[in-house]
C-alpha positions as YAML, in Angstrom:
chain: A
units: angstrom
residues:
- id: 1
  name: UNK
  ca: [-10.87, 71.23, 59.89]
- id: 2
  name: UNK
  ca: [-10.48, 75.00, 60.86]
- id: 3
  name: UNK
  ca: [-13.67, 76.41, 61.28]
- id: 4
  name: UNK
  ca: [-12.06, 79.39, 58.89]
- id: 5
  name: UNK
  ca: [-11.99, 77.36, 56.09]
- id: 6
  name: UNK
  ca: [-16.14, 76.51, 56.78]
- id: 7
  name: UNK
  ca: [-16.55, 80.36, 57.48]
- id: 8
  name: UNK
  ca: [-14.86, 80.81, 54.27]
- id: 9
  name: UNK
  ca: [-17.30, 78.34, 52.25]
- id: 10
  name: UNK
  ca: [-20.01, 79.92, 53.53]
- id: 11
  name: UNK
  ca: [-19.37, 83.87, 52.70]
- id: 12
  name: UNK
  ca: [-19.08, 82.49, 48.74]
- id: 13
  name: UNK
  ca: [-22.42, 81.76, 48.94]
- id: 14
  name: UNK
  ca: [-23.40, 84.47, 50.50]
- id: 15
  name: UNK
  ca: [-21.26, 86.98, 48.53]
- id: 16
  name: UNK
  ca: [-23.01, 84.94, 45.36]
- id: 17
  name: UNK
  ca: [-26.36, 85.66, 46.25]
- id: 18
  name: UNK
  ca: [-25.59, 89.63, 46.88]
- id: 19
  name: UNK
  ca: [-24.13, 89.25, 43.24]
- id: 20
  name: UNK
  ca: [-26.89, 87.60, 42.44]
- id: 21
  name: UNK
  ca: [-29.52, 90.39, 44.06]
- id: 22
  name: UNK
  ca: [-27.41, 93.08, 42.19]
- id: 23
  name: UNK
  ca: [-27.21, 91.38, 38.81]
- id: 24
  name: UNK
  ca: [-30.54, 90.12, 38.93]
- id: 25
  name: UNK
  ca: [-32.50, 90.04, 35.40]
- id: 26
  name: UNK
  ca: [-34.26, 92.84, 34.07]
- id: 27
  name: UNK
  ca: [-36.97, 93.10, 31.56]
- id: 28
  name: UNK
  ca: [-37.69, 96.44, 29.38]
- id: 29
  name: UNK
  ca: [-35.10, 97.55, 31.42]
- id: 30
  name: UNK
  ca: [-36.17, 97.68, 34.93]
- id: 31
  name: UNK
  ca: [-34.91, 95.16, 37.01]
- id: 32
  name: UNK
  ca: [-37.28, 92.24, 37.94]
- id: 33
  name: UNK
  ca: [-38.79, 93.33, 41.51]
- id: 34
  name: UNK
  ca: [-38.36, 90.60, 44.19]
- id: 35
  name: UNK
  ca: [-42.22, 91.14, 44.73]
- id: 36
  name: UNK
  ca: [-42.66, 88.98, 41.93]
- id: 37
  name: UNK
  ca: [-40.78, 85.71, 44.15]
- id: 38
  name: UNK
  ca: [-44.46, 85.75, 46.17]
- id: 39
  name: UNK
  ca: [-46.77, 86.57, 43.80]
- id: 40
  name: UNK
  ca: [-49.40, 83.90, 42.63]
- id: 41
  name: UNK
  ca: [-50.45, 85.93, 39.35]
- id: 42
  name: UNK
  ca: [-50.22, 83.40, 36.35]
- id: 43
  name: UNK
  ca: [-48.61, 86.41, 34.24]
- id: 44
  name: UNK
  ca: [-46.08, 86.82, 36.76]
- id: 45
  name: UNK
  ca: [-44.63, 83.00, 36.70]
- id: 46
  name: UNK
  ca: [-42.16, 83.47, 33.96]
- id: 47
  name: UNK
  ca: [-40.13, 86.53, 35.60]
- id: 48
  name: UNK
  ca: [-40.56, 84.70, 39.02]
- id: 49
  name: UNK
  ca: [-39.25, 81.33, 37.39]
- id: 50
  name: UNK
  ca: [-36.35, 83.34, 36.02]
- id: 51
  name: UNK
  ca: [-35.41, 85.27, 39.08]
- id: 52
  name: UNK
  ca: [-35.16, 82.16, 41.21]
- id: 53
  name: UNK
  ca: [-33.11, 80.01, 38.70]
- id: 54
  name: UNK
  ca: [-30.68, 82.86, 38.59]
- id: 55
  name: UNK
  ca: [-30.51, 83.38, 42.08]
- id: 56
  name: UNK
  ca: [-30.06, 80.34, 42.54]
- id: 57
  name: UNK
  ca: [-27.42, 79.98, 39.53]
- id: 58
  name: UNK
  ca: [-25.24, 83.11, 41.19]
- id: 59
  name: UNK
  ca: [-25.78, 81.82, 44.86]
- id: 60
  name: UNK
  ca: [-24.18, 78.25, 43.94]
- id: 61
  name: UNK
  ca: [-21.34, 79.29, 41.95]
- id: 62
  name: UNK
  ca: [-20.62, 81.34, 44.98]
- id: 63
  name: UNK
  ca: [-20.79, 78.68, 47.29]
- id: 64
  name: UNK
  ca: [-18.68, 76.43, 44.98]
- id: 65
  name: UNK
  ca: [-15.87, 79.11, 44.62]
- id: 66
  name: UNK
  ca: [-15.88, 79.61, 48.43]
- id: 67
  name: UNK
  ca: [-15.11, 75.86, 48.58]
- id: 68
  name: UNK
  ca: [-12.44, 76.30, 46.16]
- id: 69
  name: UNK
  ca: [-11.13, 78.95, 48.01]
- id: 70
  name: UNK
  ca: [-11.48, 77.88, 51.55]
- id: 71
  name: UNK
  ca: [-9.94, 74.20, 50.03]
- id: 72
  name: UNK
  ca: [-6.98, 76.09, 48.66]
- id: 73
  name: UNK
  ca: [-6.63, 77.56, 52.10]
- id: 74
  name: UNK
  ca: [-6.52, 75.15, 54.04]
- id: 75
  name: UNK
  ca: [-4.16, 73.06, 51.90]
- id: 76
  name: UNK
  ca: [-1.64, 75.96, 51.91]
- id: 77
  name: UNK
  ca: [-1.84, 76.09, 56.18]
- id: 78
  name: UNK
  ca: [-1.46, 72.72, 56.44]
- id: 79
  name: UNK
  ca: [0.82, 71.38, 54.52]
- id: 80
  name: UNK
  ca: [3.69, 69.54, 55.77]
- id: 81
  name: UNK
  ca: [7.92, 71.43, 55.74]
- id: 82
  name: UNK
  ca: [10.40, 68.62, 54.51]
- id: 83
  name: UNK
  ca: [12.05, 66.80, 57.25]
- id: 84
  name: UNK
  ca: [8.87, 66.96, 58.96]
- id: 85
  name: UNK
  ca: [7.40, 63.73, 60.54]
- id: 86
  name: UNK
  ca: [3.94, 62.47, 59.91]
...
């Protein structure tokens, strides 16, 4: 396998979780801060249970559309001409 196409995987995750740290939730209208991923406060648990599903959420569907991608790739480069042997 060309180590493009793993390259390729890779970046969708990691262009996923940059969506993800954009888009990520907001409450009263200021985004959630990423403070809130370490805190131990019992009244911060909901926002911090929220943030990490949807980084998480936005991270894998990156990931799994790199795979798609890098898949598509690599079927397109290597894919046999007719008359071709083996």
């Amino acid at each position: 396998m060309n180590p493009l196409t793993i390259l390729i995987a890779i970046a969708g995750g990691v262009i996923g979780a940059l969506v993800g740290v954009v888009t990520r939730p907001t409450f009263m209208g200021m985004q959630v801060p990423f403070s809130v991923l370490t805190s131990t406060a019992p009244m911060d648990e909901p926002f911090k249970n929220e943030l990490q599903s949807h980084l998480l959420a936005t991270t894998g569907i990156g990931l799994v559309v790199g795979i798609v991608l890098a898949a598509i790739i690599y079927a397109l480069t290597n894919r046999s001409t007719p008359g071709q042997n083996g």
